[in-house]
Every structure is written in structure tokens, then in C-alpha cells.
C-alpha positions, 0 to 999 in steps of 0.5 A: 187950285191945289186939292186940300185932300192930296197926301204929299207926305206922311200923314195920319188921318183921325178918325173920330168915328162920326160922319165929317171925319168918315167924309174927310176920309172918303173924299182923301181916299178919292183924291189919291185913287185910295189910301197911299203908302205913307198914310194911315188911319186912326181911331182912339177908342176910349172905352165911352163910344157909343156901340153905334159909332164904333159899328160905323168905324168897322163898317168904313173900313169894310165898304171902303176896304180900307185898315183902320188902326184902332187905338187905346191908352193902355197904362204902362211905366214905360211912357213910351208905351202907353197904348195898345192896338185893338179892333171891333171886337177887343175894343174897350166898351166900358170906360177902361181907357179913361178911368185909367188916366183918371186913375194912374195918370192923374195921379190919385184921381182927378177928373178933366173939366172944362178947364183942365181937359187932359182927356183928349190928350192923353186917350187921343192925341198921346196914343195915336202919336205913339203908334205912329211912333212905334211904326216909324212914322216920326222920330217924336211925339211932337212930329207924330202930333202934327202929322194928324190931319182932322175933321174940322169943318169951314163952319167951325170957324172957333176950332179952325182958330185954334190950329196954327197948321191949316193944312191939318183940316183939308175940310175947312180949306175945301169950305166943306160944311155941316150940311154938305156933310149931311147931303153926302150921307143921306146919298150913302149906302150906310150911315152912323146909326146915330140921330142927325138933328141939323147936322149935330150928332149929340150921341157922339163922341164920349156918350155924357162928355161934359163939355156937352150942354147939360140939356143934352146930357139930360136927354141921353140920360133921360133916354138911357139912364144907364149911360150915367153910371159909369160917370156918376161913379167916377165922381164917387170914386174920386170923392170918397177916395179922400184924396182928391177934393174941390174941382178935382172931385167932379167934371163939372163944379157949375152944375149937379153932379152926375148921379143928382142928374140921374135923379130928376132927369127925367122930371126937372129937365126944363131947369136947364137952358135948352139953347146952352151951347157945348164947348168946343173939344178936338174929339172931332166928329 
């Protein structure tokens, strides 16, 4: 049986920056005795990470002694531009990234939702294809796209549907699990300073994402209600501008607003479902 974790060709890894991509990049550092010459490893950084996830992301590359490529849409009239190379210590930590797209590339502001979720493409998927562009990796941004491989488990049967290459998710062809996961972490040295409850890090990726329950977003709120600032004044920025109304003018048009959730979210929590389910993203893990 061929290893799913064996580099063949040019390839990029993703890294997300939680524990299942940091553990497909072990076990591929494992499989080729390190990181091959056709390989990199990418981060995209959108300036909404919690500070521990990009902790995690410096300490991989360190214990592992491996270059990780941080990443950043930055806005530029040249398309072909539109990212920047940053590290631990430049790297976006208030939501730059994002509000840029909302702001310039959205044109006059206009917020992703559950149904338009331009977000991941645009400070994600576009960016790193760029740079792998701007490196020679691939001749277009087509190619640089599908030469991603990404942390998506053989438990995450909905997201493994809807990636028509199967050899980008070298976890789901090696059957590797949310709990296989967990047990090699518990075994490490380091970890993502970040809560595991059952294999699920709700502290990850963008920090009140809003494809996210609004149970949890209510629970990070309630734990540090600064986190909802910057969301809340995306929101009030989009609808005072006048020029943008309706569903365009909040991330979410099926529950209150981010600012009316900070109000009661320490007292009016048990309002929501707690077993409403996330909606699954490619922002990885």
C-alpha cells in the first residue's frame, strides 16, 4: 500500500495552525526523512488567530526545524500581488487582513455569510496560491490551488465530499481520526495551548468566526468579550456606511448581531441551542 504522506511532486502543505494540520505535517516530515526540496509549508495569517494558535505555528517550525511561509493578503491594484510575507513577530493580530477584503475587495463593504463565504478564499486559498506563484511553484493560480494538500480527517466525511482530489487529504486516506489526533498530542513535548474538548478546538481558527454555533460564540464572548469588538464594528461599519444594506451589512442575518450578543451574553446564553452544529469551512484545523 502506497504512504498517502509521500511527496511525489510540488506540493504545498496548509497549515491552518491546529493540532490535525500540525499532525499531517509531522507525519509528512516522517514519511520523506523531512521536508523535500519540492515542498513548502504555509500559513495564512488573517489578523483574527488567537495569539496561541500563532505560538503553536512558531513553535512547530522550531521543534520540528522546519520554515514555515507566513502568509497575509495585502491589498494591491496588481492582482497578482495581493499578498505579503510576514513571521511571528510582524504577523497581523487585529483583523487587518480581513477588513481589507471587506473593504477593498468587496467593493464598498460587504461582509461574508454562510452563503457567500469569500473570506477563506480570498485570505487563504488566493494568497498562498500567489506565493506559490511568485516562487515558481505553478505557472496559474488554478495549478498553485490544487497543489495544496490540507488537514482534513477520515471523520469529516462532509468535507472529504466536497474535494474532488482525494490525494490533497493524505489524513482521510490514512483513516486518521479526531482521536488518533488527540492521542499523539497528549504524547508531545508541546501542544496548542488552546482547550481540546473531544477533539474540537472552538478557540480556533478566526476567533467568533461565524459559521461557528452561536452557543460557542456566546462562550468566547462570555470568556473574553474583547474578542467581540472587532466583529461588532465590522457590522456598524458596513451599516452606517449607507452603502451597503440587508444581508450584506451582517455576518449572520439568522441571529443577533454581534454587538446585541455582547450585551446579554453573559445572562441570556441558554436562549441558543447548545447542540446547534458549526457549518463546515475549509479553514482547517
Amino acid at each position: 500500500m502506497s504512504d498517502p504522506f509521500k511527496i511525489l511532486e510540488p506540493t504545498c502543505i496548509s497549515f491552518s495552525g491546529g493540532r490535525t494540520s500540525a499532525y499531517m505535517l509531522w507525519r509528512v516530515l516522517q514519511s520523506n526523512n523531512g521536508l523535500p526540496e519540492d515542498a513548502v509549508i504555509c500559513f495564512a495569517n488573517t489578523g483574527k488567530e488567537e495569539e496561541a494558535t500563532l505560538r503553536f505555528v512558531e513553535r512547530c517550525s522550531t521543534e520540528w526545524n522546519v520554515p514555515i511561509t507566513w502568509v497575509e493578503f495585502d491589498y494591491n491594484e496588481d492582482t497578482s500581488k495581493r499578498f505579503k510575507v510576514v513571521n511571528f513577530e510582524t504577523a497581523s493580530r487585529n483583523g487587518e487582513p480581513f477588513e481589507s477584503v471587506i473593504f477593498k475587495i468587496r467593493a464598498n463593504g460587504y461582509l461574508p455569510n454562510p452563503v457567500t463565504r469569500f473570506c477563506t478564499i480570498e485570505m487563504k486559498i488566493r494568497p498562498v496560491g500567489k506565493y506559490l506563484r511568485s516562487i515558481g511553484f505553478a505557472a496559474t493560480q488554478t495549478a498553485a490551488e490544487n497543489m495544496s494538500w490540507v488537514g482534513i480527517r477520515a471523520d469529516e466525511q462532509r468535507r472529504v465530499a466536497k474535494i474532488a482530489d482525494k490525494d490533497r487529504m493524505p489524513l482521510a486516506a490514512a483513516g486518521v481520526t479526531k482521536e488518533m489526533v488527540g492521542d499523539f498530542w497528549r504524547a508531545q513535548s508541546f501542544d496548542l495551548e488552546l482547550p481540546n474538548n473531544n477533539g474540537v478546538t472552538m478557540h480556533g481558527n478566526c476567533d467568533l468566526c461565524f459559521l461557528k454555533p452561536t452557543s460557542q460564540i456566546l462562550s468566547l464572548i462570555s470568556e473574553k468579550p474583547s474578542r467581540a469588538i472587532w466583529w461588532a464594528e465590522m457590522e456598524s461599519k458596513c451599516q452606517s456606511s449607507g452603502m451597503t444594506t440587508g444581508d450584506g451589512a451582517r455576518f449572520r442575518k439568522d441571529r443577533p448581531s454581534y454587538a446585541d450578543m455582547l450585551k446579554f451574553s453573559a445572562d441570556q446564553r441558554s436562549f441558543f441551542d447548545p447542540a446547534e452544529e458549526g457549518i463546515s469551512c475549509f479553514c482547517g484545523d
